[in-house]
C-alpha positions as CSV (number, residue, x, y, z in Angstrom):
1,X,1.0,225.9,160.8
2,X,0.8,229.9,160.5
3,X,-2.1,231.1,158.1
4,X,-2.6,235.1,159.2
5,X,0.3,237.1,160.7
6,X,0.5,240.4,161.4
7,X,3.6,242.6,162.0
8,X,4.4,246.0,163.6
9,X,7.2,247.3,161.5
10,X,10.1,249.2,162.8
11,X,13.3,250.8,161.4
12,X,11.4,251.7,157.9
13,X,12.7,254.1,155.5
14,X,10.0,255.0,152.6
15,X,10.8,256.4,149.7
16,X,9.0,259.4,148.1
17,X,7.5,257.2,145.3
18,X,6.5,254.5,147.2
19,X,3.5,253.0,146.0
20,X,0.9,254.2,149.2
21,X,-2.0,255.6,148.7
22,X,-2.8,258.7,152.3
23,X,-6.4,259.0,153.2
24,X,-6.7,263.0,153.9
25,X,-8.9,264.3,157.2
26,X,-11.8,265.7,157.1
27,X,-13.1,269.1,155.8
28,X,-15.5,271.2,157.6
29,X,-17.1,273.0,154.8
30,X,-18.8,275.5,156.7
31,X,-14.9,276.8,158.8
32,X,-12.9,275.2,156.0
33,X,-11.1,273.6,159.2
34,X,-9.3,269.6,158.2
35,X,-10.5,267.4,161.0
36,X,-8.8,264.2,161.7
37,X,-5.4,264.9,159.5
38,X,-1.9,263.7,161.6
39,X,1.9,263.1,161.3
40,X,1.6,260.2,159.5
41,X,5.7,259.4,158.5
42,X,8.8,261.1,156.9
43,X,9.9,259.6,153.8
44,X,13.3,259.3,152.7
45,X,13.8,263.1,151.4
46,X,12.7,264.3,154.7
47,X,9.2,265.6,153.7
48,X,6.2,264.9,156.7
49,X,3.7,262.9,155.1
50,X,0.1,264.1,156.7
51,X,-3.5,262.5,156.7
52,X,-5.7,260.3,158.8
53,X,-4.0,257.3,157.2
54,X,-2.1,255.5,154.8
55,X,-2.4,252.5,153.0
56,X,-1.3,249.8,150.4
57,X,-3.5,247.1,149.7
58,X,-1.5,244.6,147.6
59,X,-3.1,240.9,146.6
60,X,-0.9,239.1,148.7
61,X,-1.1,241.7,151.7
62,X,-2.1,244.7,153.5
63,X,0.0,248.1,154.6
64,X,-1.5,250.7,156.8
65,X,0.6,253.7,158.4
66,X,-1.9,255.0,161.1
67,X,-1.1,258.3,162.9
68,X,1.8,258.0,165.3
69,X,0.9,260.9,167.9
70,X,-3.0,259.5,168.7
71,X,-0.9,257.1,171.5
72,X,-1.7,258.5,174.8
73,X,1.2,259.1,177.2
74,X,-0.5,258.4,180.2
75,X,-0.8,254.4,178.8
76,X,3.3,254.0,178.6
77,X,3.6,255.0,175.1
78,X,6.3,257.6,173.5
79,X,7.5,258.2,169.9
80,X,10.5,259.9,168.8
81,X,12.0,260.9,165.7
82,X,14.7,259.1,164.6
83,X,16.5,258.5,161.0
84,X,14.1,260.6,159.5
85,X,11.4,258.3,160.9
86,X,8.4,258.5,163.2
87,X,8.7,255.6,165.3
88,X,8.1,254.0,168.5
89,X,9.8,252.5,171.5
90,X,9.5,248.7,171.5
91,X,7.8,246.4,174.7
92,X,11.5,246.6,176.0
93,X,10.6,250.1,176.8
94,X,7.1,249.9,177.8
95,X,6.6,247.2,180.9
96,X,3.0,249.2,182.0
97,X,0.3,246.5,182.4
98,X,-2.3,248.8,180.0
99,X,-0.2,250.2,177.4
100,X,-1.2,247.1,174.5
101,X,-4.5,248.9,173.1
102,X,-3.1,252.2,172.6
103,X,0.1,250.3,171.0
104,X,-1.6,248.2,169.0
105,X,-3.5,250.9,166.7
106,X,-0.4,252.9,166.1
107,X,2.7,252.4,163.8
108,X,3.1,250.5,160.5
109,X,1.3,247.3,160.4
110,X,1.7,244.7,157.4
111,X,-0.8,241.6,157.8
112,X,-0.9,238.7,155.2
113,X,-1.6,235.2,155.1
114,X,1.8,233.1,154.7
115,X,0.2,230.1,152.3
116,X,-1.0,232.8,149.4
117,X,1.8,234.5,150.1
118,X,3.2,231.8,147.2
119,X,0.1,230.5,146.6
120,X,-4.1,231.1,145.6
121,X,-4.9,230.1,148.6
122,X,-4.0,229.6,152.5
123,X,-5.6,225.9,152.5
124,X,-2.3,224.0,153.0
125,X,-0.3,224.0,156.2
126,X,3.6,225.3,155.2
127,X,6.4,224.1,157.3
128,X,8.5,226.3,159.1
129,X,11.9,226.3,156.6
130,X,8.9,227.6,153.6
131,X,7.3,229.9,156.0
132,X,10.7,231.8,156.2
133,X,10.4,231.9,151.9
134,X,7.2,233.6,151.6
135,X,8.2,235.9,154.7
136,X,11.5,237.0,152.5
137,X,9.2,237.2,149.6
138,X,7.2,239.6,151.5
139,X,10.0,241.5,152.3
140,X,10.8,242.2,148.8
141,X,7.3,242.6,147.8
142,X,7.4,245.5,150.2
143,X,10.5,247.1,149.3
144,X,10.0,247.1,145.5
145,X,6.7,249.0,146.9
146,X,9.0,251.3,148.2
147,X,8.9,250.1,152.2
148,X,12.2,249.1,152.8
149,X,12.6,247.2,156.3
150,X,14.2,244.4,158.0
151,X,11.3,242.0,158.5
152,X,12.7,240.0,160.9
153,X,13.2,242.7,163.9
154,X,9.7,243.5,163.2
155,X,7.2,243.2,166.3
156,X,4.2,240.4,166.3
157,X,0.7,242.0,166.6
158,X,-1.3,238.9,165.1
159,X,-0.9,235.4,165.0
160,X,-3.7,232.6,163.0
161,X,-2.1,229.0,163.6
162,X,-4.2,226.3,162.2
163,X,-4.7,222.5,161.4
164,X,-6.7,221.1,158.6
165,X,-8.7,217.7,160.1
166,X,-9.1,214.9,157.0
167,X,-12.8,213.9,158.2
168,X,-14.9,210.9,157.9
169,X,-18.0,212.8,157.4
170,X,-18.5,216.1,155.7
171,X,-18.6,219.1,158.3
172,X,-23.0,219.2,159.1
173,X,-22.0,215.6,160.9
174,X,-20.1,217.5,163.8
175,X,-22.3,220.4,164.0
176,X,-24.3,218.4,166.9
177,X,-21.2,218.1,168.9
178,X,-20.0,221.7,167.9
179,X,-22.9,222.5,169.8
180,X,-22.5,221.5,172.8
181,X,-18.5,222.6,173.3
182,X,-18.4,225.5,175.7
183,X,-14.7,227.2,176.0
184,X,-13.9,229.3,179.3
185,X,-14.3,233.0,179.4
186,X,-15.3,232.9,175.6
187,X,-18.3,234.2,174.0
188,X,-20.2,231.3,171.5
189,X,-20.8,232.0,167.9
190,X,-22.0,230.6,165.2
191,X,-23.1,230.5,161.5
192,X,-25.3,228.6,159.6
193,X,-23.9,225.3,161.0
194,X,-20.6,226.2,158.6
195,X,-18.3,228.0,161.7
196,X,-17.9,228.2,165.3
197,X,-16.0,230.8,166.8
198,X,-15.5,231.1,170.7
199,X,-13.5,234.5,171.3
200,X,-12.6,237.3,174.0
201,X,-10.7,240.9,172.9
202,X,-7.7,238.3,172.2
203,X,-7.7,235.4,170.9
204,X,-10.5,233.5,168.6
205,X,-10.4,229.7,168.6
206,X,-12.4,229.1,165.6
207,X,-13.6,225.6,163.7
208,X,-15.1,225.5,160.1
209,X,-15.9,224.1,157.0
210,X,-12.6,224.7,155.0
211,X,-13.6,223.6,151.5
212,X,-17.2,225.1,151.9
213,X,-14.7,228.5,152.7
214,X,-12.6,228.4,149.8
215,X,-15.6,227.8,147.3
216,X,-17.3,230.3,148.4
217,X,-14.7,232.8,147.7
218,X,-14.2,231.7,144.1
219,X,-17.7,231.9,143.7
220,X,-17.8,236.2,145.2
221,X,-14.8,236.7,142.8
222,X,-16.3,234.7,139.7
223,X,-13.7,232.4,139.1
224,X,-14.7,228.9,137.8
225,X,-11.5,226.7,138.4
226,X,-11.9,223.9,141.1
227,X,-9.1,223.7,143.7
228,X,-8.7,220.2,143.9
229,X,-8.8,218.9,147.7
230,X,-6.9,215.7,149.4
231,X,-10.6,215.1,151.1
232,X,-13.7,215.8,150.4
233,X,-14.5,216.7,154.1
234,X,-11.9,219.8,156.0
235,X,-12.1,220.5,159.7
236,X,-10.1,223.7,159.7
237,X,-9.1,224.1,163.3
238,X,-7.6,227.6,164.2
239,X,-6.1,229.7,167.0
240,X,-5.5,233.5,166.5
241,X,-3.8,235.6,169.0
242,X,-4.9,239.2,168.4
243,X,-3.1,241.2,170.2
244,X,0.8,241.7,171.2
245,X,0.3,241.4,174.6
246,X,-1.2,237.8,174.1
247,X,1.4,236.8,172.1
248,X,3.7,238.4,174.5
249,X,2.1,236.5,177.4
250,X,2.1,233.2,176.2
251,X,4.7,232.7,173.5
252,X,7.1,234.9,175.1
253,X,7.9,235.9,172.1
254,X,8.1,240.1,170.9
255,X,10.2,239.8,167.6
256,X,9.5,237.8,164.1
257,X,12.9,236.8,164.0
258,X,12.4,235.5,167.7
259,X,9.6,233.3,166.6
260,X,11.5,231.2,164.0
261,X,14.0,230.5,166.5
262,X,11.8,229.3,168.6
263,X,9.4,227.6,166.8
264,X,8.4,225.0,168.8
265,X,7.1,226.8,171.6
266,X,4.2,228.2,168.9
267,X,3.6,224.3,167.8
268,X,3.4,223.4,171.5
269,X,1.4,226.1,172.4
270,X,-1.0,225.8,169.5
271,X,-1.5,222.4,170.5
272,X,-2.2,223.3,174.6
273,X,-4.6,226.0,173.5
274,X,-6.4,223.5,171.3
275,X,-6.7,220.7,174.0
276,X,-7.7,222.5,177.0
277,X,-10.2,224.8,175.1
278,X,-11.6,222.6,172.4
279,X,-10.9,218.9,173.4
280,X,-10.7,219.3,177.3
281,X,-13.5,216.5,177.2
282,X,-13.0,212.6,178.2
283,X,-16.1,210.5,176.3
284,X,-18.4,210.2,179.2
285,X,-19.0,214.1,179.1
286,X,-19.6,213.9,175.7
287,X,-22.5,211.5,176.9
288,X,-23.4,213.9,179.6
289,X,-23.7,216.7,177.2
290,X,-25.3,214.9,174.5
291,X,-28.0,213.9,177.5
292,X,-28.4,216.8,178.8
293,X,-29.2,218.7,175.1
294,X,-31.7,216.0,174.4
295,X,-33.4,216.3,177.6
296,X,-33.3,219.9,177.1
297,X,-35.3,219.4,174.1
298,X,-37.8,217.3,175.4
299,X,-38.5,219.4,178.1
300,X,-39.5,222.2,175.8
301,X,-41.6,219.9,173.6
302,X,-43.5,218.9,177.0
303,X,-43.7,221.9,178.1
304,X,-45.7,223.4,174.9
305,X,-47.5,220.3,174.2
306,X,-48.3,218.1,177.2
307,X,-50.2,215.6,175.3
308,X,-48.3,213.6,173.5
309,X,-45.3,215.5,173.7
310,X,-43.2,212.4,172.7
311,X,-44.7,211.7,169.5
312,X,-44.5,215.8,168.6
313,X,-40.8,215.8,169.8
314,X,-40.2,212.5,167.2
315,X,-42.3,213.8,164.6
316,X,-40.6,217.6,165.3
317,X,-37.0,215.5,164.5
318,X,-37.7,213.9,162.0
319,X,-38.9,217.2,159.5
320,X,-35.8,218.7,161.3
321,X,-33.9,215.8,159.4
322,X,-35.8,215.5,156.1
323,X,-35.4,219.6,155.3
324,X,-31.9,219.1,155.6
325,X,-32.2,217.2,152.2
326,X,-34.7,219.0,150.5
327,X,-37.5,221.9,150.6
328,X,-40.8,222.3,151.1
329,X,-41.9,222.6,147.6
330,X,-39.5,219.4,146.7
331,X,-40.7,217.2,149.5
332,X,-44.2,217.9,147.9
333,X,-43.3,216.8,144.4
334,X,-41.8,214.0,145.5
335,X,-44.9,213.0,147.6
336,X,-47.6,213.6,144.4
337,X,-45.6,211.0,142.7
338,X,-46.1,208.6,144.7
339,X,-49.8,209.8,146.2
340,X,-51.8,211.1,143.2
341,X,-54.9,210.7,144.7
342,X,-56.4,214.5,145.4
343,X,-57.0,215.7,148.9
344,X,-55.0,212.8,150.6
345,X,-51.8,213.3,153.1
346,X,-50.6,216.2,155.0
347,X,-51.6,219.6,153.3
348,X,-48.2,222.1,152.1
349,X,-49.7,224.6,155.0
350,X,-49.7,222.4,158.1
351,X,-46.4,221.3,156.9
352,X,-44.9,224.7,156.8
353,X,-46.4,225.2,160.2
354,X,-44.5,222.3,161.7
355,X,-41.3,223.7,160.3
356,X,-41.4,226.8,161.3
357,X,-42.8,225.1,165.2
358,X,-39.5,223.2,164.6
359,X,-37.3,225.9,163.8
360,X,-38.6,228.0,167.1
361,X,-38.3,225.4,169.2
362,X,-35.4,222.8,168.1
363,X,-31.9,223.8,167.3
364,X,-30.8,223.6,163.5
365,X,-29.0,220.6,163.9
366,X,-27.0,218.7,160.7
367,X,-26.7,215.4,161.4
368,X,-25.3,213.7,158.2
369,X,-23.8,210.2,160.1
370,X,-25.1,207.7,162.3
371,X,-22.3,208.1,164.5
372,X,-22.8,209.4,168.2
373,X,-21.0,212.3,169.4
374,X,-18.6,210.5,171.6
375,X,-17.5,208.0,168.1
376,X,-17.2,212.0,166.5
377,X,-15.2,213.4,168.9
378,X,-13.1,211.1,169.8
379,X,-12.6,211.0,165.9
380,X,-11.8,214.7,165.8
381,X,-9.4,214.5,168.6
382,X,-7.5,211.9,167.6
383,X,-6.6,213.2,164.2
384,X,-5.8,216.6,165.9
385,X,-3.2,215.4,167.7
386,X,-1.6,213.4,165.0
387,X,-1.7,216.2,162.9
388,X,0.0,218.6,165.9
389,X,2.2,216.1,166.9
């Protein structure tokens, strides 16, 4: 359910030998004055720790301390010292509707993904009982780092909730209908026909190729083992909440220990987001959409080639579809095996022409089924909400 969570932690007490590494400020050479240097935290013996930041970046997760006095007043945010602690009020404290950026990039923040917390990887979903292990294992991870806390009154910043999609097809089938998905006051991305993010300053609803993911990071850190996969095709489906106010807003929820009391109201909420972002379509607008991209498509095709803009549009598909297999220089080979006869068939230049025509004017579509977009997402929904159920 949770990959990525984030955490604000409060009541710390460090010790002097903790295992952080402080990123000093900057020197002006020329006045010998340090730029950027703050109160950073008191440790344990009561000596102020001073830089721009510190950090501790473990395998399974990631600690930074940033400076405590950069929060602006004005925005509702104070800090005291307290137990030999610089620390900050909590959202019981602060009720001004524009304090969240300012308190957001202040404190001591651990983020770590709750599936590698006990694991290589964050592919599998955990439930909620094993989700509590790895967060106590995180808990002593940090203190034998010397960052000794109560996790569970610490304050959620960041929440990644996901659901892994057993497909029929491998993920280039859906790209087509990825396409065509708008979500409300959310910016489109995408890359390489692999993810699609739609996203504002807090939240990301995000699908992609899960196994493609995972490979690819064995292959940057040069391992060769093979995780072995239930399916040979992943939808990873995900919903982050970035911010504490988000979470705030529609969880309700301020405290870790909150959340797994509550836990339901994440699994219903991840859920909602899903379905009225991502599957807030009945069939007939997938037919509407699909129509209206086509027709887009022709209509450029006419418009740069009058005469016989059909044929071009057919012929313009179909080297869209046959580079998806191969490349040029294969397609070639393949074609002087069959046709040995010298100066017969399309010459290698007019074929690169018609690619790169295709590539300016056609989207890089990956259709790998004969299955329409309504049959695939009415696929993709369905096993969504069996899988959130």
């Amino acid at each position: 359910m949770i990959d990525t969570i984030k955490l604000n932690l409060v009541d710390v007490s460090i010790k002097k030998s903790a295992q952080l590494r402080v990123q000093p400020g900057l020197i002006d050479v020329h006045s010998g004055e340090i730029i950027n240097e703050h109160d950073l935290f008191i440790n344990e013996q009561g000596e102020l720790i001073r830089g721009s930041k510190a950090y501790l970046n473990d395998p399974k997760f990631n600690l930074t301390i940033f400076p405590s006095h950069e929060a602006d007043p004005d925005a509702g945010y104070h800090r005291l010292r307290k137990k030999k602690l610089l620390k900050v009020f909590t959202r019981d404290e602060l009720l001004e509707e524009d304090f969240d950026d300012n308190y957001e990039s202040n404190g001591i923040f651990v983020q770590a993904s709750i599936p590698r917390l006990r694991s290589d990887n964050n592919f599998k979903s955990l439930n909620a009982a094993d989700e509590k292990q790895s967060l106590i294992f995180l808990e002593k991870q940090l203190r034998e780092a010397g960052i000794k806390c109560n996790i569970w009154n610490s304050e959620l910043s960041r929440i990644d909730s996901f659901a892994n999609l057993k497909t029929d097809y491998s993920f280039y089938s859906y790209t087509p209908l990825f396409n065509l998905m708008q979500c409300s006051r959310k910016k489109a991305m995408e890359w390489d026909g692999e993810t699609y993010l739609w996203k504002n300053g807090s939240q990301q609803l995000m699908c992609y190729d899960k196994e493609l993911e995972i490979e690819n990071k064995i292959k940057k850190k040069n391992k060769e083992h093979k995780i072995k996969f239930a399916s040979g095709n992943i939808v990873r489906i995900e919903n982050r909440y970035l911010k504490k106010r988000k979470i705030r807003d529609n969880l309700e929820l301020i405290k870790l220990g909150d959340l797994y009391k509550n836990y339901d109201v994440l699994k219903d909420d991840f859920k909602n987001e899903i379905s009225r972002n991502i599957f807030k379509y009945e069939l007939p607008d997938i037919d509407l959409l699909t129509n209206d991209s086509i027709k887009n498509e022709m209509l450029i095709i006419k418009n740069i080639y009058s005469r016989n803009w059909f044929q071009k549009y057919l012929m313009l598909k179909g080297v869209q579809s046959i580079i998806k297999a191969t490349d040029i220089n294969s397609i070639f080979e393949v074609f002087e095996s069959i046709e040995s006869r010298s100066g017969i068939g399309m010459k290698k230049s007019r074929l690169k022409k018609m690619i790169s025509e295709m590539k300016m004017i056609l989207p890089e579509n990956n259709q790998c089924s004969y299955k329409t977009n309504r049959e695939l997402y009415n696929e993709l929904k369905n096993k969504f909400f069996k899988e959130a159920a």
